[in-house]
C-alpha positions as CSV (number, residue, x, y, z in Angstrom):
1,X,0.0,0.0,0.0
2,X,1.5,3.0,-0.9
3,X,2.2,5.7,2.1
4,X,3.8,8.6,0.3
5,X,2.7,11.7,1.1
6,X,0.5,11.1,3.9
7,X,-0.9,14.2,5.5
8,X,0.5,15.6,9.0
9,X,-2.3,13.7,11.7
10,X,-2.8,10.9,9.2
11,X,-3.0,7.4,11.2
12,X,-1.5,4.5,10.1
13,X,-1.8,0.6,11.8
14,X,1.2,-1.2,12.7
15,X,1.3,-5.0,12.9
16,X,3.9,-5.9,15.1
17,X,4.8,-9.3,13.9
18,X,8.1,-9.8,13.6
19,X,7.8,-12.6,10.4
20,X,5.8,-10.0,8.9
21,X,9.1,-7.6,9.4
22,X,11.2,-10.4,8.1
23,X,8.8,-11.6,5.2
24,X,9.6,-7.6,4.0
25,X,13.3,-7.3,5.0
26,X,13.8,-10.7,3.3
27,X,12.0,-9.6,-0.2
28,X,13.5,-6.2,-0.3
29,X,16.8,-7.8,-0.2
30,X,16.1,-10.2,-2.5
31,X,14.8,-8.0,-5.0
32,X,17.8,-5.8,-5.2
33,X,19.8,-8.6,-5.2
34,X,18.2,-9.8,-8.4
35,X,18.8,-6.5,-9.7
36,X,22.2,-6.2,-9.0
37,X,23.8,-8.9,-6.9
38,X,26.7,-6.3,-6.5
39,X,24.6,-3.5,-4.8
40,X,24.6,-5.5,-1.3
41,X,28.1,-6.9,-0.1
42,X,29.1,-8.1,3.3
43,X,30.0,-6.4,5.9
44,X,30.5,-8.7,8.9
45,X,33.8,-9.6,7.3
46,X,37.0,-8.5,9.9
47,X,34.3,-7.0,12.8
48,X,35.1,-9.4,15.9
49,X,34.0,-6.8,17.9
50,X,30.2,-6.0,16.3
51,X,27.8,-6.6,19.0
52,X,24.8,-7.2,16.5
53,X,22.9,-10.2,16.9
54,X,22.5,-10.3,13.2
55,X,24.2,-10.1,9.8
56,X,23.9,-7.2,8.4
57,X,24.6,-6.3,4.8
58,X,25.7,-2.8,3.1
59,X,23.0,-2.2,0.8
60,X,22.4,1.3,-0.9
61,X,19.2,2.0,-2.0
62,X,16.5,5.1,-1.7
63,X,13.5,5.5,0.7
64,X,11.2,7.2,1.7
65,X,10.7,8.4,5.5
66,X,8.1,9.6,7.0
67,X,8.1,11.0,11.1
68,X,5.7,9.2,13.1
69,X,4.7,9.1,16.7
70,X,3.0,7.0,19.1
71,X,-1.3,7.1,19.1
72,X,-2.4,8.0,22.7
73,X,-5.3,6.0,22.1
74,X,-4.5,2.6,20.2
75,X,-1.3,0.9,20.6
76,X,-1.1,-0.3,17.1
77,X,-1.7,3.1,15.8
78,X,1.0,5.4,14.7
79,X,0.0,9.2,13.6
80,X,2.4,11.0,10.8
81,X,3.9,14.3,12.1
82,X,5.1,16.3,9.6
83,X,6.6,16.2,6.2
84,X,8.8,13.2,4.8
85,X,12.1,13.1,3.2
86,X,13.9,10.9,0.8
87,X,16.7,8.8,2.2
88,X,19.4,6.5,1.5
89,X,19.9,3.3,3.2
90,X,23.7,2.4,4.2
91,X,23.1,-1.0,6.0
92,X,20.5,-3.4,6.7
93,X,19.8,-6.9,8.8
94,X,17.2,-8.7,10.5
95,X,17.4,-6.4,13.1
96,X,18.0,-2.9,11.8
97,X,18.5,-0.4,9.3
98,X,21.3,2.2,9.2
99,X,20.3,5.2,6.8
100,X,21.5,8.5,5.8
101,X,19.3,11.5,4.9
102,X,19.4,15.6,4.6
103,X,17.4,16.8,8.0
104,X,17.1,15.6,11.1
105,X,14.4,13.4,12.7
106,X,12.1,15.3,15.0
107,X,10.9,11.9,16.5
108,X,11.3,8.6,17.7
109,X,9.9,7.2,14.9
110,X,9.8,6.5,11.4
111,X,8.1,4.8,8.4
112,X,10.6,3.4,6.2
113,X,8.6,3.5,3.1
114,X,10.8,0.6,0.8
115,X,10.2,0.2,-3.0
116,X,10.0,-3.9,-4.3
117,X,10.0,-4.1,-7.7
118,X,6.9,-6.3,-9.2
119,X,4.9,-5.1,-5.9
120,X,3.5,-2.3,-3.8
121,X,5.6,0.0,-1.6
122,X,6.5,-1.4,2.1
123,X,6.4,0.5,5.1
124,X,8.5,-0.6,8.3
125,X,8.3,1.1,11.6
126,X,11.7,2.2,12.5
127,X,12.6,2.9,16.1
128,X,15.3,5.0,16.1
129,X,17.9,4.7,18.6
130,X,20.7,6.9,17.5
131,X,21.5,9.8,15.2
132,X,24.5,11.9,14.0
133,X,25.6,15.0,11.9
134,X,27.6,13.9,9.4
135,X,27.9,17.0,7.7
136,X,26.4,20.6,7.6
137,X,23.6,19.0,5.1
138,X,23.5,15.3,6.6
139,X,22.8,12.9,9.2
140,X,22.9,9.1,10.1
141,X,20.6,7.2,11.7
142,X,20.5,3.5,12.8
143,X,17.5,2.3,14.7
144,X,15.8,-1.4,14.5
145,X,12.1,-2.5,12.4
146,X,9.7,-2.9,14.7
147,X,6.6,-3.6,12.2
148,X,4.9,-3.3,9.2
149,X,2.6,-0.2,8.9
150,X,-0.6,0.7,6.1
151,X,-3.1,3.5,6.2
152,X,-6.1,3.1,9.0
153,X,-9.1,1.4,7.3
154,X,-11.9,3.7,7.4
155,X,-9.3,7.2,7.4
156,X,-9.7,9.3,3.8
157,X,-6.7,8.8,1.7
């Protein structure tokens, strides 16, 4: 379902599945890996010291993000909050994302808004657990999926 542009205060329901997080981490890599096996390379090799509990890959791709924050009403419920940007991914596992992008993110969370060829776009709630400047005009972020998000049924499009 496709997310861009949602208006500021538009909901959006999260299903907090973690298969369902996998099922879309596992085609988007897959997809780009059929498009160009050389776009995502290892990068566990010579890091002994990586605390992640996954493998993570260096894959470069854009996406969309969009600034979300928590429903006070529903737990699965996530309300947009202000305008997205386009990013650029710079790593990605089971686990989490790393991403680069122009402005900083005014919340704790995010959709990731991924395109798979052949299908519609995928959202993933990202939790954010870090960021930095990079330089004047960019920041990284790393922060782990915590779900798969699509519009409210019944809200307007």
């Amino acid at each position: 379902m496709n997310l861009s542009a949602p208006a500021s205060g538009k909901r959006l329901l999260v299903n907090f599945s973690n298969d369902a997080v996998l099922d879309v981490i596992g085609r988007v890599r897959a997809a780009h890996e059929e498009i160009d096996p050389f776009l995502i390379e290892s990068e566990d090799d010579g890091r002994p010291y990586d605390r992640r509990k996954s493998r993570r890959i260096q894959l470069r791709m854009p996406v969309i993000l969009i600034p979300v924050e928590e429903d006070h009403e529903r737990d699965d419920v996530m309300e947009v909050f202000g305008p997205e940007q386009i990013a650029m991914t710079r790593d990605l596992s089971s686990q989490g994302l790393g991403i680069l992008h122009d402005e900083p993110l005014l919340t704790e969370h995010a959709v990731v808004q991924f395109d798979i060829p052949g299908e519609p776009p995928r959202g993933l709630l990202y939790e954010v657990r870090w960021t930095v400047r990079k330089t004047q005009f960019s920041f990284i972020s790393g922060g782990r999926m915590t779900g798969i998000v699509e519009p409210c049924p019944g809200d307007s499009p």
